[in-house]
N, C-alpha and C positions, 0 to 999 in steps of 0.2 A: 587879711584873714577872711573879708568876706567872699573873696573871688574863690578862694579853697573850699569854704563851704559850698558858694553855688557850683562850683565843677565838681565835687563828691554828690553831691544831689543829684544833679542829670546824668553824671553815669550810673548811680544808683536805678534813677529812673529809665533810663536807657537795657539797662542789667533786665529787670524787670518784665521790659515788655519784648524784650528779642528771646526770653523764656514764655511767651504766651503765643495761643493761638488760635485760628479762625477755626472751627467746627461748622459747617455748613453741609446741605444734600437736598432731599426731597423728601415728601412726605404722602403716599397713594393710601384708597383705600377704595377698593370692589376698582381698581385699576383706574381711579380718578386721582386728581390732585385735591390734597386734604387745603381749601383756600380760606384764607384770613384767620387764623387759630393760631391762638395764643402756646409758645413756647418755649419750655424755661428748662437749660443748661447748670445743673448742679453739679458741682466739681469741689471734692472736701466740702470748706465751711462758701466757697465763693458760689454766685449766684450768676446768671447772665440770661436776660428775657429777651425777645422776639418774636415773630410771627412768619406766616406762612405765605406766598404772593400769590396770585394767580395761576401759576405753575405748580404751587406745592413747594416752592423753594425754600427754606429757612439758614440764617445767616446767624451765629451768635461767636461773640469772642471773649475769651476766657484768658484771665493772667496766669494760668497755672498748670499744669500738664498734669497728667494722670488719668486713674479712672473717675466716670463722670455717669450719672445719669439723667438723659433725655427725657421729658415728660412733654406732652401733647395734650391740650384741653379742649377739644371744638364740641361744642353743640351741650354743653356741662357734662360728657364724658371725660376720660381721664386714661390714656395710654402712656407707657413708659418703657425705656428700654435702654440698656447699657451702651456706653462707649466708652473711647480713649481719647481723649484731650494730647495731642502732641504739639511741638514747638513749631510746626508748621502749618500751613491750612489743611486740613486732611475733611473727607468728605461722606458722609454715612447717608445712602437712604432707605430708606424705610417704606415696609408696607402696617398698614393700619390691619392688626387682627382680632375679632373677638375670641377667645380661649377660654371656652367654659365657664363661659359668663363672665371673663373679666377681658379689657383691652391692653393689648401691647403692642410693640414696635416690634417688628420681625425684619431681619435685614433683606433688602430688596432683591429678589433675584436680575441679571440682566438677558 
């Protein structure tokens, strides 16, 4: 009996995480990299933090798919900006904008 529970368990947790995924991209602003700032991936009720690298790079992984919103904190500003959480690694970046006194995530042009 207890081999059946632990093999329902790991394909449970198996199930799990082949439904989640990597959200990563970059993050500019006045066409610099936004570096060392804090980064938090809300997705529903799930949460998932990171930051930014030298490059502007940011990396978070999420168990859940859907719509999600990015927020960005450098310098005790506060930008945010929607995305989509998919089953796969999928990649968003972003330019840093002020908009009428408030900051947002505007998607990057290439």
């Amino acid at each position: 009996m207890n081999r059946v529970a632990a093999c329902a368990l790991l394909l449970i947790g198996l199930t799990t995480t082949a439904m989640a995924g990597q959200v990563y991209g970059t993050l500019f602003q006045d066409n610099r990299p936004v570096t060392g700032a804090p980064v938090r991936l809300t997705c529903g009720n799930e949460v998932a933090n990171g930051a930014t690298d030298s490059q502007g790079v940011y990396r978070v992984f999420v168990r859940v798919t859907g719509s999600c919103t990015l927020v960005l904190e450098p310098d005790g500003r506060r930008a945010e900006g929607p995305l989509y959480s998919y089953d796969r690694p999928t990649a968003y970046d972003f330019d840093v904008v002020n908009q009428s006194g408030r900051w947002i995530l505007v998607p990057r042009r290439r």
